[in-house]
C-alpha positions in Angstrom: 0.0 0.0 0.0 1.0 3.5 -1.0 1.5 5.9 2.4 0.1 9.1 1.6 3.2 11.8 1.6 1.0 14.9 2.3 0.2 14.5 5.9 1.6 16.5 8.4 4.7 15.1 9.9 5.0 14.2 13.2 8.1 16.7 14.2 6.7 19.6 11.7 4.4 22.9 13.3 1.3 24.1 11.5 1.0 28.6 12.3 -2.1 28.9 13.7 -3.3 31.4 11.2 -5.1 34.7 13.0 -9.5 34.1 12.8 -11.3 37.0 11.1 -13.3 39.1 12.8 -16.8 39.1 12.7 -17.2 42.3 10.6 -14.5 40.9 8.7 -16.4 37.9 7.9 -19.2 39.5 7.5 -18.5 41.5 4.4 -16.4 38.4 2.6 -20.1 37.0 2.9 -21.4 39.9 1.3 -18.7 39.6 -1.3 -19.6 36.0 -2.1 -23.2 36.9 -2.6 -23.4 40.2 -4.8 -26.9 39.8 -6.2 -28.4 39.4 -2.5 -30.9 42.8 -1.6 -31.6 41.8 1.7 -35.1 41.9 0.8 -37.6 39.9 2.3 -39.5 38.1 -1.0 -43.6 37.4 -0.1 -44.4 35.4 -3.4 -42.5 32.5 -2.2 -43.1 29.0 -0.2 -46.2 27.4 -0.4 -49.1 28.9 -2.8 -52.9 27.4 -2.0 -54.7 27.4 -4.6 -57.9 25.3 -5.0 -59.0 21.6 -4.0 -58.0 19.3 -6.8 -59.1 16.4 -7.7 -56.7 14.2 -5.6 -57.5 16.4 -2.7 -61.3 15.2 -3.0 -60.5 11.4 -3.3 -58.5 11.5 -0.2 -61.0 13.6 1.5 -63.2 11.7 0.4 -61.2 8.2 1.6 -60.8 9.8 5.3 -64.5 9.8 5.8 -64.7 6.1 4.6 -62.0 5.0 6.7 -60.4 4.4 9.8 -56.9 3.9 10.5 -56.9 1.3 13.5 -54.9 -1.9 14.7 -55.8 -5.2 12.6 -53.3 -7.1 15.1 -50.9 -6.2 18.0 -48.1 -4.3 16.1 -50.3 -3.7 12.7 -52.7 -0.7 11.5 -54.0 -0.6 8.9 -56.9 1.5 7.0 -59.9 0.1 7.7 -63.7 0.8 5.5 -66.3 1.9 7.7 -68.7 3.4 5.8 -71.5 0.7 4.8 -72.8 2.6 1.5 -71.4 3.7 -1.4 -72.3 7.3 -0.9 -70.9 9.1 2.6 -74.1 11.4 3.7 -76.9 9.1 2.5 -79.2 8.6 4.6 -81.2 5.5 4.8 
């Protein structure tokens, strides 16, 4: 196996080079960014818009079902609604 030469020996000394101060840091982040306005954007994240048709079926699915344990360490979705039609009224 090949040692790998580029490791710090055990007899060498690494300068501990001098941390930036805050301020300093502060505008090397600036730098990195340029296009950043420090604006605070409102048309972003989540947009609601309305139900769709997925939304309905699994609306629709909660109401029929239950989600309740078949055995000691399983659940499972159970149907609890009898008709076809949630609401009707017999």
């Amino acid at each position: 196996m090949k040692r790998n030469n580029n490791k710090t020996k055990y007899a060498e000394y690494k300068p501990v080079s001098e941390k930036p101060t805050l301020v300093e840091r502060a505008k090397a982040h600036a730098l990195r960014h340029p296009n950043d306005k420090n604006e605070r954007r409102e048309n972003r994240g989540i947009t609601w818009s309305k139900k769709t048709e997925k939304d309905k079926k699994l609306d629709l699915f909660y109401k029929t079902h239950v989600h309740t344990c078949v055995s000691e360490k399983t659940k499972a979705w159970v149907r609890v609604a009898e008709n076809d039609e949630v609401g009707e009224e017999e």
